[in-house]
C-alpha positions in Angstrom: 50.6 136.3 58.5 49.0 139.4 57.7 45.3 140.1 58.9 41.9 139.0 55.9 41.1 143.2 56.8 44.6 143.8 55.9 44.4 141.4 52.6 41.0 143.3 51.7 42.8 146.5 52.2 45.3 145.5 49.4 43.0 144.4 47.1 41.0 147.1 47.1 44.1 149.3 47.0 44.8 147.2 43.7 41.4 147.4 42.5 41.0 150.9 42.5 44.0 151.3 40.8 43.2 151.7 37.3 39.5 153.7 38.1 40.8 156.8 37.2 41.8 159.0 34.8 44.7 160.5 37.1 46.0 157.8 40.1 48.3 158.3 42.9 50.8 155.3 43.9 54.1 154.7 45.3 56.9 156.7 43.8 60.7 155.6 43.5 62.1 158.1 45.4 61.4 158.0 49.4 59.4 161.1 50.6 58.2 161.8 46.6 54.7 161.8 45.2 53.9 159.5 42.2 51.1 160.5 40.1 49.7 158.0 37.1 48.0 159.4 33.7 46.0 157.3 31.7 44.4 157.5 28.3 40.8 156.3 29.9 38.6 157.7 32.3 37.1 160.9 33.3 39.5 163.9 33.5 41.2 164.1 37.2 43.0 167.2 38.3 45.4 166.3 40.9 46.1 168.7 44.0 49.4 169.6 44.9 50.6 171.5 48.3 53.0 174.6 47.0 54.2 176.8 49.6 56.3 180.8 49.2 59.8 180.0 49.0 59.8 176.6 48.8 60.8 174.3 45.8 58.0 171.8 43.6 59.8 170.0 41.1 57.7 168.1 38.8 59.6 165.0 36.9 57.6 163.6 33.9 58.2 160.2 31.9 57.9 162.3 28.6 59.4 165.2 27.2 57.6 168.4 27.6 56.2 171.0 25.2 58.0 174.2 26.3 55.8 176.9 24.7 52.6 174.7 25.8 52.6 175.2 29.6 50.0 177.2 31.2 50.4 178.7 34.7 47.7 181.0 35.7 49.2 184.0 38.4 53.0 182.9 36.5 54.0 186.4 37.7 53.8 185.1 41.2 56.4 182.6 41.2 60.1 183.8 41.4 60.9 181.2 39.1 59.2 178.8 36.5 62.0 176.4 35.1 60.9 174.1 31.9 63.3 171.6 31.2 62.9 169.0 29.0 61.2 166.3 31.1 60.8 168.4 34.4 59.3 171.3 35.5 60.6 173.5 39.1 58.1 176.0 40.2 58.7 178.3 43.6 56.1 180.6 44.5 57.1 184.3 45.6 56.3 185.6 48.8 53.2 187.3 47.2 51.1 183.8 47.2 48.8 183.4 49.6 47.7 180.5 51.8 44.3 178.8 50.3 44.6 180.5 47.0 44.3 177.8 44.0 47.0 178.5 40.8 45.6 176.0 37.6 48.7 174.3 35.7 48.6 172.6 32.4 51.4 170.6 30.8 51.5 169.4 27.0 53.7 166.4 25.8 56.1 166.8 23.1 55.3 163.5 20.9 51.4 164.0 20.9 50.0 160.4 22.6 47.3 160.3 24.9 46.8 161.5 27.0 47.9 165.2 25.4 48.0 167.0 28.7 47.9 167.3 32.2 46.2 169.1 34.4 47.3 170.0 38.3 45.7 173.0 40.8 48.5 174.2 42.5 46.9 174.9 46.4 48.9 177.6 48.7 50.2 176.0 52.0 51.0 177.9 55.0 54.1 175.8 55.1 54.1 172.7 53.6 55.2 171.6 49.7 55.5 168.6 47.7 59.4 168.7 46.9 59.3 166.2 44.4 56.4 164.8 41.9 56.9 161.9 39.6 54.4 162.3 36.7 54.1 158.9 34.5 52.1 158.2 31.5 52.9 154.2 30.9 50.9 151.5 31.8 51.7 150.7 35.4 53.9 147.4 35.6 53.8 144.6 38.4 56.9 145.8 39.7 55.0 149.5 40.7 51.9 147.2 42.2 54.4 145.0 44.2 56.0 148.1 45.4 52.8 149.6 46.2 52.0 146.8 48.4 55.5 147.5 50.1 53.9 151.3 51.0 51.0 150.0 52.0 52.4 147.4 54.1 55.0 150.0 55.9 52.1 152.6 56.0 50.1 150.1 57.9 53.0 149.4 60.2 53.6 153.3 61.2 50.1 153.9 61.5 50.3 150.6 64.2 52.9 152.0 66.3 51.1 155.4 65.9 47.9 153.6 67.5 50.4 151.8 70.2 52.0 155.2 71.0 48.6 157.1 71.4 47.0 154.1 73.5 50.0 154.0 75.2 49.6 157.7 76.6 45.9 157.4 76.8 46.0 154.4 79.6 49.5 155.8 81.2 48.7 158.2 84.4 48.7 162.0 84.2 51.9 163.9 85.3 55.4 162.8 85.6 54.5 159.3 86.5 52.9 159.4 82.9 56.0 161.1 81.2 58.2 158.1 82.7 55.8 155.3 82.1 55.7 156.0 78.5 59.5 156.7 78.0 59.5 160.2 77.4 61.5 161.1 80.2 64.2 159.3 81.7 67.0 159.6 84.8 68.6 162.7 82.8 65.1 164.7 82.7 64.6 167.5 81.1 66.9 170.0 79.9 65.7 174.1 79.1 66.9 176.9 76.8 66.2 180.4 76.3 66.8 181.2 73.2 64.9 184.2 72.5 68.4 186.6 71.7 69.5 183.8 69.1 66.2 183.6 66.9 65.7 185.1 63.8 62.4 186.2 63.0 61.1 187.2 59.7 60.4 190.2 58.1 56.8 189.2 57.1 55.9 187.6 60.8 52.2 188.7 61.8 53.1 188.6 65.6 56.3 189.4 67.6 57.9 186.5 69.3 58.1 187.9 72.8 60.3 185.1 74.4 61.3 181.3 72.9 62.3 178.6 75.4 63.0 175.1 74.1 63.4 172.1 75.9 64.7 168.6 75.3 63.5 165.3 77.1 64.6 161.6 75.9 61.9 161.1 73.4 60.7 164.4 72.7 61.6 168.4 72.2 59.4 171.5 72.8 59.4 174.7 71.8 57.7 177.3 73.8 56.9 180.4 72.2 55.1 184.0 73.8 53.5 185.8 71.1 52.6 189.4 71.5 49.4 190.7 69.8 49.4 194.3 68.9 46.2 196.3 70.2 43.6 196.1 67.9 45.0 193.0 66.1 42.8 190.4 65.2 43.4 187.3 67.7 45.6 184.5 67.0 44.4 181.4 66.7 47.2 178.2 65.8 46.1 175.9 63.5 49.4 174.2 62.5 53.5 173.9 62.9 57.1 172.6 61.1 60.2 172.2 62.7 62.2 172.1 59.5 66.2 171.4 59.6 68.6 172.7 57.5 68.3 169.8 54.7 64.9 170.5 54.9 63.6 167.4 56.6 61.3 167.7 58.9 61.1 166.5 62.7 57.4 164.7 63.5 55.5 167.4 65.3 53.0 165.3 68.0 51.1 168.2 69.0 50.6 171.8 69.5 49.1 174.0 72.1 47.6 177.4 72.6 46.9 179.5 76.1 43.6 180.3 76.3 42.9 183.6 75.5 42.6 186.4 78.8 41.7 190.1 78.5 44.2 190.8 81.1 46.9 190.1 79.1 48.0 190.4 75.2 50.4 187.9 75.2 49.8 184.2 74.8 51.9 180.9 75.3 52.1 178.7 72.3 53.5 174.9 72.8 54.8 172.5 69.7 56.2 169.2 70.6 57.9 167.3 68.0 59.5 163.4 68.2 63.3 163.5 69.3 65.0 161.5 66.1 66.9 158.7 67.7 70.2 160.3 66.0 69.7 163.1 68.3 68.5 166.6 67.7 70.5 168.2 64.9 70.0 172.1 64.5 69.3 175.0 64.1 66.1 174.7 62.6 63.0 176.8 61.7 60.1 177.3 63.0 56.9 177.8 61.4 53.6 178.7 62.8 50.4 179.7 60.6 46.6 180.1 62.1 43.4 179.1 59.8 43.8 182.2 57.8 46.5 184.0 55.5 48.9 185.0 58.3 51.8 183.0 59.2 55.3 183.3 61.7 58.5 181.9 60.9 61.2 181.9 63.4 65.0 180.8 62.5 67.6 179.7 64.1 65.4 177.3 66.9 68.4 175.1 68.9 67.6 173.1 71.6 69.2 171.9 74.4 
C-alpha cells in the first residue's frame, strides 16, 4: 500500500500537469524525453542537453514546416536533418560546453499552438538522444503511465537511499567493501591499459597512465593526468563510461588527488556500477572540469 506522502506526491504530479504552456511527462520509448505543447498558458521554452558529436533527434506528433525552422549558430552543427515529422541535429566539434543555441519549429497545418520553441544547452558530454514533442491533449492512458514513472522513479530513488545508508553505517576499509557486497571471495582484479587507449585529438591533458579495475559490484578507472607547465589546473567536475551502443554504465562517484607543487601529475578515480550481465567493452571515457575543456579516452576494457 503505497505511503499518503507518496499519494500526495502523485497528485500533485497530476495537478501540475496542465499549468503550463510546455510540460514534461513520461515518453513511450524507455530512456526518451516527452515534452507536452498546449494552446494555453504562458510561453515555456524547454531546455535540452546537446553535446559535439552526439545525435538529438526530435520526433513531433505533427508534420513540420521545412523552410520555417530557425536554428541560431546552424553553421555549427555537422548536420541539421528536417524530415517530415522529426528533426536530427548533431553539433560539430566547434560547440562549446555552456553555450545556449535558440531553436524554433513551425507546424505544417497552422493549429495552435504555431510553434515551438527549445534552447539547445552545450554539455560536456551528455545529450538527449531522443525527444517526443506532442501537441494533443494528454489522454488517461499518458497520466496512468506517468504514474508508472513516478512509481518506478520512486523505487530507484529507494534503493538509491538503501545503497548510500548502507555504505554510510558499514565500517571503513575492506571490512566495509565486504559488508556492503562490493567485494567478494574473487576480490579485485587490475589492468593497465594505458598502451591500448585511444585518446583524442582535442584532449586538454595527456593521460599519463590508465589502470582499471573490476570488483563484484563495481569497476574503476584510474587515470594520471599530466598538466603542461603553465596550464591552468584541472579541476573534475563530471564523468561517462559510455559502451559501444551508447548506453551508459551508472557512474557512483569520482575522485580527484589533491593538488601538490611537487608534482604535475594528478590521480583521477571514476567508479561506475558493475551491470549484473557483466562488464561489456571497450568503452569511452569522458572526463570534463567546470569549464570548456574536456578528455575523452577510447578503447577503456576492464578486467
Amino acid at each position: 500500500m503505497p505511503s499518503s506522502s507518496t499519494i500526495v506526491f502523485l497528485a500533485l504530479v497530476l495537478a501540475s500537469a496542465g499549468a503550463f504552456a510546455q510540460s514534461e511527462s513520461s515518453a513511450s520509448v524507455p530512456g526518451a524525453r516527452r515534452i507536452e505543447l498546449t494552446p494555453e498558458g504562458t510561453p515555456f521554452v524547454a531546455e535540452i542537453a546537446v553535446s559535439a558529436g552526439l545525435s538529438t533527434g526530435l520526433y513531433f506528433d505533427s508534420d513540420l514546416m521545412r523552410d520555417g525552422i530557425e536554428l541560431e549558430g546552424r553553421e555549427r552543427f555537422t548536420l541539421v536533418d528536417v524530415g517530415q515529422a522529426t528533426l536530427r541535429l548533431v553539433p560539430s566539434s566547434r560547440v562549446i560546453p555552456g553555450e545556449h543555441f535558440r531553436l524554433v519549429v513551425r507546424f505544417k497545418d497552422g493549429a495552435a499552438p504555431v510553434s515551438a520553441s527549445f534552447l539547445l544547452q552545450v554539455h560536456p558530454a551528455k545529450t538527449v538522444p531522443v525527444i517526443e514533442v506532442y501537441r494533443g491533449k494528454r489522454t488517461l492512458e499518458t497520466y496512468q503511465q506517468e504514474i508508472r514513472e513516478v512509481r518506478a522513479e520512486l523505487e530507484r530513488c529507494r534503493d538509491e537511499s538503501s545503497r548510500l545508508v548502507a555504505e554510510h553505517e558499514a565500517p571503513a576499509g575492506l571490512a566495509g567493501l565486504l559488508s556492503t557486497g562490493t567485494l567478494d571471495k574473487e576480490g579485485v582484479v587490475g589492468r593497465v591499459v594505458t598502451q591500448d587507449i585511444l585518446p583524442s585529438s582535442g584532449n586538454a591533458l595527456e593521460a599519463a597512465s590508465v589502470i582499471t579495475y573490476r570488483a563484484k559490484r563495481a569497476v574503476a578507472v584510474v587515470v594520471t593526468l599530466a598538466t603542461k607547465a603553465g596550464a591552468q589546473p584541472w579541476n573534475l567536475k563530471g564523468a561517462t563510461l559510455r559502451g559501444r551502443s551508447g548506453a551508459e554504465l551508472q557512474v557512483l562517484r569520482v575522485w580527484q588527488e589533491p593538488s601538490s607543487p611537487l608534482t604535475q601529475a594528478r590521480s583521477i578515480v571514476v567508479e561506475a556500477e558493475a551491470p549484473d550481465d557483466g562488464v561489456q567493452g571497450p568503452y569511452s571515457l569522458k572526463l570534463w572540469e567546470d569549464g570548456p575543456r574536456t578528455i575523452t579516452l577510447g578503447n577503456v576494457t576492464f578486467p
